[in-house]
C-alpha positions as CSV (number, residue, x, y, z in Angstrom):
1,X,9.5,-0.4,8.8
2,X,10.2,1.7,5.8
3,X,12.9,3.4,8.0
4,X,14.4,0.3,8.4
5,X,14.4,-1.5,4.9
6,X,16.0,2.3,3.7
7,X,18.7,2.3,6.3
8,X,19.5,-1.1,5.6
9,X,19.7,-1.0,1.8
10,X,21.9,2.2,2.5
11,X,24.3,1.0,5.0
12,X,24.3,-2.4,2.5
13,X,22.6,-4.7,4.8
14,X,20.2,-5.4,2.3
15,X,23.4,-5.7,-0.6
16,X,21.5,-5.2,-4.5
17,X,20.2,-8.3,-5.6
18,X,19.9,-10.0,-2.1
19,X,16.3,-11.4,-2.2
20,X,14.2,-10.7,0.8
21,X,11.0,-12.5,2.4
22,X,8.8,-9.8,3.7
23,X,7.3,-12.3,5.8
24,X,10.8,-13.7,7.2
25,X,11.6,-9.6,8.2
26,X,8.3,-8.9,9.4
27,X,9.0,-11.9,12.1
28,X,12.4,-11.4,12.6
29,X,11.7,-7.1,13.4
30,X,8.2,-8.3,15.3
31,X,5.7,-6.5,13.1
32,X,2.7,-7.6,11.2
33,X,2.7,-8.7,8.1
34,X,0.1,-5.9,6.9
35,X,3.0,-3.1,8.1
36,X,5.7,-5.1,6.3
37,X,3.5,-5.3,3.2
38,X,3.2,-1.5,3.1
39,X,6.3,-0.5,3.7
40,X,7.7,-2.5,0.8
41,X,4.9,-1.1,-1.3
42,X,6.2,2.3,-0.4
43,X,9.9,1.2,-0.8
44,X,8.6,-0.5,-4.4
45,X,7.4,2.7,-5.5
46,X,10.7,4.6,-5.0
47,X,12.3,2.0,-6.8
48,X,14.3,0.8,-3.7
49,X,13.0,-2.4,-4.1
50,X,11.8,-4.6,-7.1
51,X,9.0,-7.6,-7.2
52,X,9.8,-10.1,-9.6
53,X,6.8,-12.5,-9.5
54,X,6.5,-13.3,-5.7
55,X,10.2,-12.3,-5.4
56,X,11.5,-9.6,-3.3
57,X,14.7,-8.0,-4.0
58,X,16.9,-5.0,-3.6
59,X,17.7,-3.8,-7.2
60,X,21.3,-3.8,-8.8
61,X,20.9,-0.4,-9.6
62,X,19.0,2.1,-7.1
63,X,17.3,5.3,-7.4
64,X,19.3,6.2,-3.9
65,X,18.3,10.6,-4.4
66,X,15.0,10.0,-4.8
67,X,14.5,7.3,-2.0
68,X,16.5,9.8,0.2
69,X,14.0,12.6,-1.4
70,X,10.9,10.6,-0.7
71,X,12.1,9.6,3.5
72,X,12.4,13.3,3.5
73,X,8.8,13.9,2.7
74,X,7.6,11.3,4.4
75,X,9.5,12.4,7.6
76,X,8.3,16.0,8.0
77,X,4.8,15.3,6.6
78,X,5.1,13.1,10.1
79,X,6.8,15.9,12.1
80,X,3.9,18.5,10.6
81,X,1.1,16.0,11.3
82,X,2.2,15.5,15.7
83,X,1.9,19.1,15.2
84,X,5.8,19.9,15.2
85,X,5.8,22.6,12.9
86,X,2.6,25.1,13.7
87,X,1.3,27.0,10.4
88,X,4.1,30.1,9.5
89,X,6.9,28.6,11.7
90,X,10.2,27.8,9.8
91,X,10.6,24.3,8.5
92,X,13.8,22.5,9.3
93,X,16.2,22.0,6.3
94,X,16.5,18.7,4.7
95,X,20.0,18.2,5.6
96,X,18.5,18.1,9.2
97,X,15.5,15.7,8.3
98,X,18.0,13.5,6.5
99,X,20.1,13.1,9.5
100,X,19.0,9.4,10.4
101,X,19.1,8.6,6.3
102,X,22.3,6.7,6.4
C-alpha cells in the first residue's frame, strides 16, 4: 500500500491538498484497514502525508527526495530480507531500486 499512496502522490493522483479517507482507499484497493493504517503511518513519517485531526491529506509542500530516499530503503531492506542479495554480493544502485518510484 505504501507503494501505491507514493506512486500516486508522484504521478499527482493524490494532487497536494486533496484529502484522503484511508478507510475509503483501503476498500476501494481491497486491503484491510490495519495495512492501510500502516502504510499512511509510514507515508506520515516521511512527510508525504499530513493528519490534521482525523483528516488525511497530501501536503502542499512535499519532502519528494526523502520519500524517494525512504521507498529506497524500504525496497532493498525487502529484496535483502527474501534473501536477494547474499552477504558480500554487490548491491544494486539506487537508480535501479528507484525504477518503479514514479
Amino acid at each position: 500500500m505504501t507503494e501505491h499512496l507514493t506512486a500516486g502522490i508522484r504521478s499527482g493522483q493524490y494532487l497536494p491538498g486533496t484529502v484522503l479517507s484511508p478507510l475509503r482507499l483501503s476498500g476501494r484497493l481491497g486491503c484491510s484497514r490495519a495495512r492501510m493504517d500502516a502504510a499512511v503511518a509510514d507515508l506520515a513519517t516521511v512527510g508525504a502525508l499530513q493528519r490534521q485531526g482525523a483528516r488525511l491529506f497530501v501536503p502542499v509542500t512535499g519532502n519528494i527526495p526523502q520519500i524517494r530516499a525512504r521507498y529506497i530503503a524500504d525496497r532493498l531492506t525487502a529484496q535483502i530480507a527474501a534473501g536477494l542479495h547474499p552477504p558480500g554480493s554487490p548491491l544494486p544502485a539506487a537508480s535501479t531500486l528507484a525504477l518503479h518510484f514514479v
